[in-house]
Backbone as a ProteinNet text record, in pm:
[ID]
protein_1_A
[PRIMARY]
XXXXXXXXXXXXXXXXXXXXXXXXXXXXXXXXXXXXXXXXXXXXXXXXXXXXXXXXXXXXXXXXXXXXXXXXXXXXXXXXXXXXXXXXXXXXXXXXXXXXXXXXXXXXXXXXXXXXXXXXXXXXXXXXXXXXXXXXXXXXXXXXXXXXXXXXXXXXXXXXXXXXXXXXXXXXXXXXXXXXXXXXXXXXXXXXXXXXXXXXXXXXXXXXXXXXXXXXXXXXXXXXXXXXXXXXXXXXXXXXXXXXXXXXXXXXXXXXXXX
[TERTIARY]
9031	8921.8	8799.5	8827.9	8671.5	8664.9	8717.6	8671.1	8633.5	8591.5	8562.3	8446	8417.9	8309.2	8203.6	8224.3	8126.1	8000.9	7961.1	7875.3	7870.5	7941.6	7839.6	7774.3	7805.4	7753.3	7644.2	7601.8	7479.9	7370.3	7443.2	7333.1	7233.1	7391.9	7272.8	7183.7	7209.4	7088.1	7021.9	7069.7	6928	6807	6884.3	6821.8	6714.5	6733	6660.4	6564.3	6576.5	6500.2	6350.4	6244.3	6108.8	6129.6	6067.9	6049.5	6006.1	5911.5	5877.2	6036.6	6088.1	6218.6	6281.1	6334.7	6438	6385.5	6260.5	6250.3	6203.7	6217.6	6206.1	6314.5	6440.4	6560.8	6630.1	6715.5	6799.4	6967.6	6989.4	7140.6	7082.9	7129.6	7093.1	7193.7	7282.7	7358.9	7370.2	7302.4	7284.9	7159.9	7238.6	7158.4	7019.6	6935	6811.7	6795	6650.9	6563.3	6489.6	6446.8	6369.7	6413.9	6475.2	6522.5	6457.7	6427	6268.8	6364.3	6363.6	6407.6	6348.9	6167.9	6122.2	6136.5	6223.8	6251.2	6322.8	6390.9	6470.1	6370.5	6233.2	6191	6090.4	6058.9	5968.2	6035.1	6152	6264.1	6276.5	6286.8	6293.1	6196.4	6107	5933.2	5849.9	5842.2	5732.2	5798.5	5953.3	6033.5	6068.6	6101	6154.6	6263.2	6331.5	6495.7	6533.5	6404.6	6387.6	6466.4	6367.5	6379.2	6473.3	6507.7	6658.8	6747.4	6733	6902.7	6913.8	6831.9	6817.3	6810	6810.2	6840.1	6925.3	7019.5	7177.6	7264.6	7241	7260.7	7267.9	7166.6	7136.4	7242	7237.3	7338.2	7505	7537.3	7693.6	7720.7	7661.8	7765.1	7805.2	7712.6	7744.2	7848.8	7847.4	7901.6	8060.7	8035.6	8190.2	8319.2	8206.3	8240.7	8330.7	8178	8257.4	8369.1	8401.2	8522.6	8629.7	8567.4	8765.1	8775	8653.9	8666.2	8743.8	8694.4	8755.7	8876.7	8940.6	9027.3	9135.9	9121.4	9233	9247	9201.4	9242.3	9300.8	9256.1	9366.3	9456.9	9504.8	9594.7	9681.6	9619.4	9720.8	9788.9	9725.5	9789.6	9902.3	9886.5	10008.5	10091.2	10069.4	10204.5	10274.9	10211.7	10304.1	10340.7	10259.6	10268.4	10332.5	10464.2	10528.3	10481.9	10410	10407.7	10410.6	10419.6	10417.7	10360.2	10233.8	10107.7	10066.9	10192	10167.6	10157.8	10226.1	10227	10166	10131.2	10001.7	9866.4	9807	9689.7	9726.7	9845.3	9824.8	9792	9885.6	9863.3	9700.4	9628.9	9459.3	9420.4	9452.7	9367.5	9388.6	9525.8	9525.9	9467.7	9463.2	9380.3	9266.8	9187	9039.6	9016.6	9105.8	9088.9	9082.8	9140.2	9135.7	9053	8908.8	8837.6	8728.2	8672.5	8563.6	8403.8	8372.8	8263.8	8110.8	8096.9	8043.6	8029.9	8178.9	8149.5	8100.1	8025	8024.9	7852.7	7786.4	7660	7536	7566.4	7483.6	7497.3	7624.9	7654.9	7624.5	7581.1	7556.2	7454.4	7389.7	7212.5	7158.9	7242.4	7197.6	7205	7360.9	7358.8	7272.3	7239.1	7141.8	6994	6940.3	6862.5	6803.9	6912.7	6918.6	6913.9	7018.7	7040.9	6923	6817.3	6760.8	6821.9	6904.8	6971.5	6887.1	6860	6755.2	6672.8	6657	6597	6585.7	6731.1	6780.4	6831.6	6878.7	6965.7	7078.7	7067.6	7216.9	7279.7	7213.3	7267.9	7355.9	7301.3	7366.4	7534.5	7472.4	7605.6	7690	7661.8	7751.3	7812.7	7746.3	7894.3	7970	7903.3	8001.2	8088.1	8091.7	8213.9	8285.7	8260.9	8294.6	8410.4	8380.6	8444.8	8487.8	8502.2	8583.1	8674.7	8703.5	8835.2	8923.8	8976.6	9108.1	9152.5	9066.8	9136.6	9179.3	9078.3	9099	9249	9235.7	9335.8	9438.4	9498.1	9567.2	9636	9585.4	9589.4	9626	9561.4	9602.1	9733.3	9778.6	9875.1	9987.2	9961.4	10086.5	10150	10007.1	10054.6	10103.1	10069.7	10090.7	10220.6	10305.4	10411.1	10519.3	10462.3	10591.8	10598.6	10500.8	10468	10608.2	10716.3	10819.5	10778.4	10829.5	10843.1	10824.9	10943.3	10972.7	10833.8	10773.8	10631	10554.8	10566.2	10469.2	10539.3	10653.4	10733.6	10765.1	10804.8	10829.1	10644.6	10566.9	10451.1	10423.1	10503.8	10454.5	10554.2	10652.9	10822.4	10708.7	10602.9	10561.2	10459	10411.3	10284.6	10177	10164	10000.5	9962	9849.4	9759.2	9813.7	9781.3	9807.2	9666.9	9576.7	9422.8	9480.8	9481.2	9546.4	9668.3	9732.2	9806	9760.6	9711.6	9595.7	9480.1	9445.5	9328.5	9428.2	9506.3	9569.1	9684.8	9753.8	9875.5	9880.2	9835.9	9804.4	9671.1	9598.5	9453.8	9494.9	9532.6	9583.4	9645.5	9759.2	9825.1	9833.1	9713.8	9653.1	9556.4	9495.4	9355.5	9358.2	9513.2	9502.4	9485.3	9507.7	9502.7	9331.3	9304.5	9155.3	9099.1	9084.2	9029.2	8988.8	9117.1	9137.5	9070.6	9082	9025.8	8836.2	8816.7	8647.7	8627.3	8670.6	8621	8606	8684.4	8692.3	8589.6	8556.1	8464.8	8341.8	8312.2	8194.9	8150.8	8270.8	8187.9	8163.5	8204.5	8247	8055.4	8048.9	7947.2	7848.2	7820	7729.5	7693	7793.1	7759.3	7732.1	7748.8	7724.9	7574.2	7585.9	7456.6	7405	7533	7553.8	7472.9	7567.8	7504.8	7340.7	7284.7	7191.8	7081.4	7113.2	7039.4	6968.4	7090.3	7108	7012.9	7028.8	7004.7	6931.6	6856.6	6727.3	6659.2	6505.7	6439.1	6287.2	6292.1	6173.7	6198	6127	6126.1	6093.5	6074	6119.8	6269	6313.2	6477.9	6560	6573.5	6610.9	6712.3	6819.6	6937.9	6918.1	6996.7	6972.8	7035.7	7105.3	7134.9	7012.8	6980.9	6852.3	6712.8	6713.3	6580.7	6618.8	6737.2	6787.9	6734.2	6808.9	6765.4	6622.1	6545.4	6379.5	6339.7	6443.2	6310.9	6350.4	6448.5	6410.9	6295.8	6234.1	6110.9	6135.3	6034.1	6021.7	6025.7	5934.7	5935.7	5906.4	5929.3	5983.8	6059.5	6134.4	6198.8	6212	6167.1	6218.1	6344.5	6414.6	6570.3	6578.8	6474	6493.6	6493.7	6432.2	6403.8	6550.5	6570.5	6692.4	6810.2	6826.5	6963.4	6917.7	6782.1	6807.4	6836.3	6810.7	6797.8	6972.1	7026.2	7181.5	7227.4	7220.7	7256.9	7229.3	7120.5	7086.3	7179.2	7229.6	7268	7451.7	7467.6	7612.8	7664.6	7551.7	7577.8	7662.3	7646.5	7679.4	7837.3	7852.3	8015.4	8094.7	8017.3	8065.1	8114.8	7992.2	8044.8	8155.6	8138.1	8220.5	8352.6	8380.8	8570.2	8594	8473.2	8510.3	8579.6	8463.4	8515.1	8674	8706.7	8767.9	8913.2	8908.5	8995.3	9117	9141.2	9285.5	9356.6	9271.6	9322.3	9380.1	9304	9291.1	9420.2	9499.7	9610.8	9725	9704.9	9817.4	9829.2	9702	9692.8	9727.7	9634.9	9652	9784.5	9890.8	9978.8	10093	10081.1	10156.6	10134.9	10020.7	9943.8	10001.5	10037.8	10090.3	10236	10299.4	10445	10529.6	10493.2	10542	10501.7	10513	10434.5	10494.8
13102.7	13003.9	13061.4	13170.3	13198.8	13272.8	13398	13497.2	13426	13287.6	13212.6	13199.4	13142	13044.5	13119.1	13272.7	13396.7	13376.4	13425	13404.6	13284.1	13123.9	13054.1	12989.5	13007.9	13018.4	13141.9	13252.2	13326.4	13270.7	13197.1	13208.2	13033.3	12925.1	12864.2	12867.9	12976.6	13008	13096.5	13143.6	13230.2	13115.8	13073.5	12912.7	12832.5	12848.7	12737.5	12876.3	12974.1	13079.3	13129.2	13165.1	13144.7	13320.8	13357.8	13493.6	13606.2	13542.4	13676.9	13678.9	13557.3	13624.7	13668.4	13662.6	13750.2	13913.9	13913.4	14026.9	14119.6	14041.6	14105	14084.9	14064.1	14081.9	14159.2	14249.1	14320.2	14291.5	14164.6	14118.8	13976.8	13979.7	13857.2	13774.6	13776.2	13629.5	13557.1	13583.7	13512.1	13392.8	13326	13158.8	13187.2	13103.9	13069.9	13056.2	13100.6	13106	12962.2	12925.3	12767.6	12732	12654.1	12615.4	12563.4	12595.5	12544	12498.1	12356.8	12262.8	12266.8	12275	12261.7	12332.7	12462.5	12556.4	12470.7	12376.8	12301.9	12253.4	12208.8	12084.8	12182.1	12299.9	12396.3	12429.7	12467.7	12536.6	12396.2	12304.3	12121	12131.2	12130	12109.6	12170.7	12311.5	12404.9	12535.1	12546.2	12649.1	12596.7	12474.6	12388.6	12378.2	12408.7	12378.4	12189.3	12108.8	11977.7	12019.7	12080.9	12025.4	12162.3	12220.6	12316.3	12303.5	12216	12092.3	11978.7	11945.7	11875.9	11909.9	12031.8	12082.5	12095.3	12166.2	12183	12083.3	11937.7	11836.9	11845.2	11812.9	11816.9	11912.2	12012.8	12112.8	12096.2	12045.8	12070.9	11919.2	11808.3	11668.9	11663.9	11716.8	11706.6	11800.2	11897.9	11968.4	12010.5	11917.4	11886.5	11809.6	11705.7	11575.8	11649.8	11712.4	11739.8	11802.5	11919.9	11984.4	11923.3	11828.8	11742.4	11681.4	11605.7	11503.8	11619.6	11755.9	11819.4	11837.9	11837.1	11931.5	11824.4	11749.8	11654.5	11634.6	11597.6	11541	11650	11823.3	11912.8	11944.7	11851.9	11933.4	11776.5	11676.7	11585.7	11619.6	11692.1	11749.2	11863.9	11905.4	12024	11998	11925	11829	11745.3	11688.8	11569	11601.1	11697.5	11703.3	11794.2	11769.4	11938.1	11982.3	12084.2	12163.1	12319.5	12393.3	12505.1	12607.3	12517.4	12607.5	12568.4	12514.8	12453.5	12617.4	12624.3	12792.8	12884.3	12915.8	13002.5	12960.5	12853.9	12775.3	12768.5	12739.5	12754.4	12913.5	12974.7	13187.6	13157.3	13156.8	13157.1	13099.5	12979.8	12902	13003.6	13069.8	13189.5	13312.4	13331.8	13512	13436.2	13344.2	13288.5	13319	13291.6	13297.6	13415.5	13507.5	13643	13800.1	13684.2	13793.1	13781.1	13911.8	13881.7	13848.7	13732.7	13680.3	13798.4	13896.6	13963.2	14084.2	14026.8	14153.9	14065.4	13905.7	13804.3	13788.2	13874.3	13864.4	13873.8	13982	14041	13914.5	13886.1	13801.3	13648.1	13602.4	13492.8	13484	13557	13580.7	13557.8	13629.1	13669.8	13551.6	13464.3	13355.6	13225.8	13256.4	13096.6	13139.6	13248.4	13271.4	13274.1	13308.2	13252.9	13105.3	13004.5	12913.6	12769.1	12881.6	12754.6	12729.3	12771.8	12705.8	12767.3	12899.5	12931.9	12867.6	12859.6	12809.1	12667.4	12597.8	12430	12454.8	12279.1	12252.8	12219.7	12184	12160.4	12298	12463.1	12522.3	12584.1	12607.2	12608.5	12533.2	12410.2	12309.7	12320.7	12337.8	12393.2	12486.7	12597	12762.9	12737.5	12626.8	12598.2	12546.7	12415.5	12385.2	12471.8	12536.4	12595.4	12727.1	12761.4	12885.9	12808	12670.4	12609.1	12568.4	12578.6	12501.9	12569	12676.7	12756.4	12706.6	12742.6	12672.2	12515.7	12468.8	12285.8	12283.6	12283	12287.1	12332.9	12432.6	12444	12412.6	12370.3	12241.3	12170.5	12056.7	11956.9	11921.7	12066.3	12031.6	12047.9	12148.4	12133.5	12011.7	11960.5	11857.2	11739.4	11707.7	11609.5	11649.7	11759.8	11826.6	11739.2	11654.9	11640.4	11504.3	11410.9	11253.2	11245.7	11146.2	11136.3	11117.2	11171.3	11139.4	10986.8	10922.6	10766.9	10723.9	10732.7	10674	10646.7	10815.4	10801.6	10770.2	10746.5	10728.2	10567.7	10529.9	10318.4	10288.9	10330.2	10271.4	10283.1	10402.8	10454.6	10396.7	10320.2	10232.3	10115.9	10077.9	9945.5	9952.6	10026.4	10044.4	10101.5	10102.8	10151.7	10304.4	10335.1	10485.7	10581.3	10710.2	10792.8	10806	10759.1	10760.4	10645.1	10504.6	10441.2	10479.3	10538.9	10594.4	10750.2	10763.2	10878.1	10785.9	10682.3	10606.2	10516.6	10468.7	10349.7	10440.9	10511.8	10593.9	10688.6	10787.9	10919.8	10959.1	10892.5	10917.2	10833.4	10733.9	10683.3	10732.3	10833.9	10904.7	11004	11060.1	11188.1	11190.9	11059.2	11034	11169.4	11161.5	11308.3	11457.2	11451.3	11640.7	11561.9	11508.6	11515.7	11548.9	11482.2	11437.6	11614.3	11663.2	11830.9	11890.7	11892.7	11957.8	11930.5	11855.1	11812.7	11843.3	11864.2	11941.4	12093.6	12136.7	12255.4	12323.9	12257.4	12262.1	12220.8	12171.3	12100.4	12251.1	12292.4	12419.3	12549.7	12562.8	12653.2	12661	12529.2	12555.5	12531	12475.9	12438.5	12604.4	12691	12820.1	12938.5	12916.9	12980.3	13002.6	13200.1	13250.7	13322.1	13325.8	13459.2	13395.5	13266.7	13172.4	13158.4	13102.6	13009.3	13114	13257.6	13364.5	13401.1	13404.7	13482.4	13353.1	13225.7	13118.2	13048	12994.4	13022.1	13062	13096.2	13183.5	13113.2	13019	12907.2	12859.3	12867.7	12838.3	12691	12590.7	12463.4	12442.1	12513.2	12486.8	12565.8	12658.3	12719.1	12608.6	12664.1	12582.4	12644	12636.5	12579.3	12778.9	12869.8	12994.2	13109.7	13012.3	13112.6	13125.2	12975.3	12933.7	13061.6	13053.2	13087.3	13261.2	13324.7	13449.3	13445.1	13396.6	13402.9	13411.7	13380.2	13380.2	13530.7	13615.2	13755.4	13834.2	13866	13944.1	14089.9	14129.2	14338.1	14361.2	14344.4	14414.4	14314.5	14192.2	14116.8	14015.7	13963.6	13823	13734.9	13662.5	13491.8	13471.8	13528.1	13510.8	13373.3	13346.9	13188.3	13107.9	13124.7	13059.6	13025.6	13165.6	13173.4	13085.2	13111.6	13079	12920.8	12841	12750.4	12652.1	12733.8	12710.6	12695.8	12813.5	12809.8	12724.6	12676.7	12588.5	12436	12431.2	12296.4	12284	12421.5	12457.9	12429	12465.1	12402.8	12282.9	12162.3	12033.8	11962.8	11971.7	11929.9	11941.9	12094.4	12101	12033.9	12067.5	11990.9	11839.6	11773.1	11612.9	11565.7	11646.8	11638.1	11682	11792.3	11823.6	11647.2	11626.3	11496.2	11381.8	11382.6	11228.9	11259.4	11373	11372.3	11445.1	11434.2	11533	11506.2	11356.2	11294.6	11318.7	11353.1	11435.6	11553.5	11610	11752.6	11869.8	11816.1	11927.8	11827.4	11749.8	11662.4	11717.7	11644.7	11734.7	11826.8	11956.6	12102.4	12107.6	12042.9	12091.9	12088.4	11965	11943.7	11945	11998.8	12071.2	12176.4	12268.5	12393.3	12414.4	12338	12363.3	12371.3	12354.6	12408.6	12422.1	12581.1	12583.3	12546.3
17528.5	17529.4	17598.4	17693.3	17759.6	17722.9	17606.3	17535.5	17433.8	17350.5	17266.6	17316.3	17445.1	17486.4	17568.3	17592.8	17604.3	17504.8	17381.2	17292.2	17342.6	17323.4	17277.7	17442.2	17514	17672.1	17656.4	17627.9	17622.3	17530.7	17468.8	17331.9	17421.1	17494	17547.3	17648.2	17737.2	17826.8	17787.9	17653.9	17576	17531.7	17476.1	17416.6	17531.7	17649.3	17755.1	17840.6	17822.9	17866.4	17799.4	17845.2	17795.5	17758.9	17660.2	17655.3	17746.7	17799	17934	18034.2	18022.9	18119.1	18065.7	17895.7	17831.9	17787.6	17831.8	17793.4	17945.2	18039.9	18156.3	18249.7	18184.3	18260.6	18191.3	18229	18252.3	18195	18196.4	18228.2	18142.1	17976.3	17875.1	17936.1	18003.9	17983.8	18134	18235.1	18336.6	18322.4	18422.9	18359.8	18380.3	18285	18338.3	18455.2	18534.4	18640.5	18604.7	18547.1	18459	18343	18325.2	18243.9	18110.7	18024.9	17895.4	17758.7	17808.9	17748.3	17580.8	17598.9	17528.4	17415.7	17421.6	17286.7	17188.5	17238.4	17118.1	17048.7	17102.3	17080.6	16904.9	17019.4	16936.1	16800.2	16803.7	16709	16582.4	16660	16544.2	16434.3	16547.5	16435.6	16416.7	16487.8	16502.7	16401.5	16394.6	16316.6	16191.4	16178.7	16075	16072.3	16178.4	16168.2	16112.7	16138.7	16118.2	15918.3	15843.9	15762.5	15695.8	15766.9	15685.6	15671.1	15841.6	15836.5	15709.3	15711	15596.2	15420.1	15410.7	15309.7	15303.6	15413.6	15418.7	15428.5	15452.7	15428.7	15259.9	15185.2	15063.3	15009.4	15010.1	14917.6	14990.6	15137.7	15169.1	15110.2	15094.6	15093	14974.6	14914.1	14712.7	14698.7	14751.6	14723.5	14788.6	14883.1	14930	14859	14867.8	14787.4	14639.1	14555.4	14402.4	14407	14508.1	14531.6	14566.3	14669.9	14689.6	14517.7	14498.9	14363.4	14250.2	14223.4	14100.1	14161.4	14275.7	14291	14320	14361.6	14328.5	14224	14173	14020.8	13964.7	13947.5	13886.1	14005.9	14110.9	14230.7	14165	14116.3	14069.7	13956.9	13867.5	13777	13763	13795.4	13835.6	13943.6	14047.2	14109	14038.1	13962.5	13879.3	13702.3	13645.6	13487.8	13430	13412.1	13375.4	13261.6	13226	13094.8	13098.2	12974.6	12997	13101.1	13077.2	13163.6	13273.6	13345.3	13499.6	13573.7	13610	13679.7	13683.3	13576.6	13544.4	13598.5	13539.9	13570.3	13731.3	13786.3	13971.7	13982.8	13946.2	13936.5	13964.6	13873.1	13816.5	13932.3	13986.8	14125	14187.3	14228.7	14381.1	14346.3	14255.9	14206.8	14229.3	14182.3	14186.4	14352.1	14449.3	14555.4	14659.4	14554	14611.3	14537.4	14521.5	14412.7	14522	14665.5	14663	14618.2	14723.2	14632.3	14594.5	14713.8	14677.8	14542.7	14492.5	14373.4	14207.6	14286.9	14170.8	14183.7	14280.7	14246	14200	14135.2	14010.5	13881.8	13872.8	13750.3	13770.9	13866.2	13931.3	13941.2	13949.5	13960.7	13824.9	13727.1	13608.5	13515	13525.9	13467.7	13501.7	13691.9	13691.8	13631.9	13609.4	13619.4	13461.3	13371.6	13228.1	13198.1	13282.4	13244.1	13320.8	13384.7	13484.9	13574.4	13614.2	13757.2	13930.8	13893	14021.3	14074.6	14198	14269	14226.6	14241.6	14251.8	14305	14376.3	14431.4	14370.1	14215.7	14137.4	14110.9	14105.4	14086.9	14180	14352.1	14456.5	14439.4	14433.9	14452.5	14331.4	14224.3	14128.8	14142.9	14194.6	14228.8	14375.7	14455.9	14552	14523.1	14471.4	14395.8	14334.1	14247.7	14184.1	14237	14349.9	14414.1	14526	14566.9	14649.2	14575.5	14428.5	14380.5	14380.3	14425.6	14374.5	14519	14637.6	14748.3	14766.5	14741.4	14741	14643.4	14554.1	14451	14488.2	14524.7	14596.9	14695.2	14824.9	14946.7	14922.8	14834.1	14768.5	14698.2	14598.9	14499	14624.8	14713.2	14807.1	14868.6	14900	14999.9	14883.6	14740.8	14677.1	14610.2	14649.3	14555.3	14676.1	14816	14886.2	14872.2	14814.5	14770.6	14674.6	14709.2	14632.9	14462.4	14383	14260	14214	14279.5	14210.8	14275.9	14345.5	14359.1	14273.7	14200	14070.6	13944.5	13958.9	13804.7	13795.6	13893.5	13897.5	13885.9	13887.8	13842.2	13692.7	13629.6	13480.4	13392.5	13481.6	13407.1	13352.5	13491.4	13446.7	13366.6	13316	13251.1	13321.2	13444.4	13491.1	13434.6	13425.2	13382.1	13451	13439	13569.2	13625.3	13585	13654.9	13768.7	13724.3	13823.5	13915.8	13905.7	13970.9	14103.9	14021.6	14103.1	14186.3	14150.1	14285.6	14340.1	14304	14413.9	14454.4	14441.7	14511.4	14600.3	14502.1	14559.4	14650.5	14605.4	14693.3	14829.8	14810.4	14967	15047.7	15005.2	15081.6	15127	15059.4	15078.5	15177.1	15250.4	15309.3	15431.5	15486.6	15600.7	15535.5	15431.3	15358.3	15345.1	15234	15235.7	15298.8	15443.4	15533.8	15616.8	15630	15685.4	15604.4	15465	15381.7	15407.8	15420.5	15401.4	15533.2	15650.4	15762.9	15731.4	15645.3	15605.5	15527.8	15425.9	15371	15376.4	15458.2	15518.3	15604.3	15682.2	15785.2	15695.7	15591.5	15547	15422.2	15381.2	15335	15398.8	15496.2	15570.6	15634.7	15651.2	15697.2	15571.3	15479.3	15386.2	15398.8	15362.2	15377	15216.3	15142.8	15038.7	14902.5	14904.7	14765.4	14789.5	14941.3	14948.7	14948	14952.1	15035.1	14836.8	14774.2	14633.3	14537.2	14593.6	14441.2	14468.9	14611.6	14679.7	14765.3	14677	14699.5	14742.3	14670.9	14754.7	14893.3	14967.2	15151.1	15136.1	15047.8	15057.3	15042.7	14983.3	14939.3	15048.5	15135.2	15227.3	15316	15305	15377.2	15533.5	15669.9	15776.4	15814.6	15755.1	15735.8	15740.2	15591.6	15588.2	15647.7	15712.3	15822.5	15929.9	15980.5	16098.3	16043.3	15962.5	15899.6	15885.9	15881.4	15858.6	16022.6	16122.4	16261.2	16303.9	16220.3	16290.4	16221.3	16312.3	16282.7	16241.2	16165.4	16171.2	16299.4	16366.7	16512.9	16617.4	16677.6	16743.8	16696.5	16784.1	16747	16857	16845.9	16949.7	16961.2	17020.6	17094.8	17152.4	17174.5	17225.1	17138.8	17059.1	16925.2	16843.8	16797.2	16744.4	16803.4	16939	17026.8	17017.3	17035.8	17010.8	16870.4	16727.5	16626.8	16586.3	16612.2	16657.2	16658.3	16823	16879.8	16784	16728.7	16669.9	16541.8	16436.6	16323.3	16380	16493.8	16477.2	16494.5	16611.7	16625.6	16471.6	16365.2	16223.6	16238.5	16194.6	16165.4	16266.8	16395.7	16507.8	16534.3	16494.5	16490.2	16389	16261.7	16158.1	16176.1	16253.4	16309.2	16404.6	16490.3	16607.5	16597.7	16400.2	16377.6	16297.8	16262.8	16159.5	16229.5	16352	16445.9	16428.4	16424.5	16443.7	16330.9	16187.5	16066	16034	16096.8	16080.1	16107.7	16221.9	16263.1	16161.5	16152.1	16058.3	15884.8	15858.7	15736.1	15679.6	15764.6	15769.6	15747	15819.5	15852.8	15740.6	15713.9	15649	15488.8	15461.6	15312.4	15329	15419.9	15402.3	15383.2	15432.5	15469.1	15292.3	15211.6	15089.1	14960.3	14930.6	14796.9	14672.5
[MASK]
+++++++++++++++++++++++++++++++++++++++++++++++++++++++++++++++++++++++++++++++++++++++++++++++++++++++++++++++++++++++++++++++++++++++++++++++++++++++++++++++++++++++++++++++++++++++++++++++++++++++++++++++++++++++++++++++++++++++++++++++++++++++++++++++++++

């Protein structure tokens, strides 16, 4: 825990430190001499961290959201539908998962950039989804492979859908895997630098990554700036593990325990 809490203990008395002292001390991680509150205030509205957070807002909720939404529904499918091509189609989710993403960006560039998708926000949130489903899908089908059978079969004796059966059954019982899962993905895109860096390129559209990447300079940089921009860029994932805490080791846990 205090080899964890090193970085993020420097970065906040980098953060409350005025530049003439970080650049006239010796030793970056001893506390402030004055404490300058005001860098947060500067970094909000004077850097735009105000409105990057808010972009990153914009591109992680949609894009969370569509991933649990696609991925249940095919993690309901291959838990519950026997056919030939159950196995395979799971095979395809775990290879999907083990292709790095960097060797997908030439071709990613090339297709939004044909298809109109550059520089949007639907195209962002489309390849996030998109490269969050082999994992979601996965998670999911585990944890819905341990939901007893007769659950879903005494509803299909009486007639109900399997759509109905999938919102009144399974989605209820799933609320703890979800729940783990969307903390997961929430930090995961909310930190994403690769997509947002590659698919925009307009500094109105700039997620809360690439603000942060814009305050290093050629030949200076605001360390204070930064450390407080940081600091403002993780409050998010943060509140989102808080509310969602009592989920999370449950879930996790028990999404994994059999494939």
């Amino acid at each position: 825990i205090v080899l964890w809490l090193i970085p993020i203990i420097i970065a906040v008395f980098t953060s409350a430190k005025s530049m003439d002292e970080i650049m006239g001390s010796r030793i970056m991680w001893s506390p402030p001499r004055t404490w300058v509150f005001s860098n947060y205030i500067k970094a909000w509205k004077n850097v735009g961290m105000a409105h990057y957070v808010m972009n990153s807002f914009i591109v992680t909720i949609p894009s969370m959201v569509g991933a649990l939404l696609i991925s249940s529904l095919g993690a309901f499918a291959l838990a519950f539908y026997n056919f030939k091509a159950n196995r395979p189609i799971l095979i395809i989710f775990i290879a999907g998962m083990l292709i790095p993403f960097q060797m997908l960006m030439i071709p990613v560039y090339r297709f939004s950039d044909a298809t109109g998708l550059i520089n949007t926000y639907p195209g962002v949130i489309l390849f996030h989804i998109a490269f969050q489903l082999g994992f979601c899908t996965f998670f999911l089908r585990n944890f819905m492979k341990q939901i007893p059978f007769s659950l879903i079969e005494a509803p299909r004796i009486d007639g109900a859908g399997d759509f109905f059966i999938y919102r009144k059954i399974v989605l209820p019982l799933s609320v703890s895997s979800m729940a783990a899962l969307a903390v997961l993905e929430f930090t995961w895109i909310w930190n994403d630098l690769l997509w947002s860096l590659i698919l925009l390129q307009q500094d109105r559209l700039k997620t809360v990554t690439l603000g942060l990447a814009n305050m290093q300079g050629e030949f200076i940089t605001n360390y204070n700036m930064v450390a407080a921009g940081s600091i403002i860029a993780a409050i998010p994932p943060l509140i989102v593990f808080l509310l969602f805490q009592r989920y999370f080791i449950s879930g996790l846990t028990v999404g994994a325990e059999k494939a």
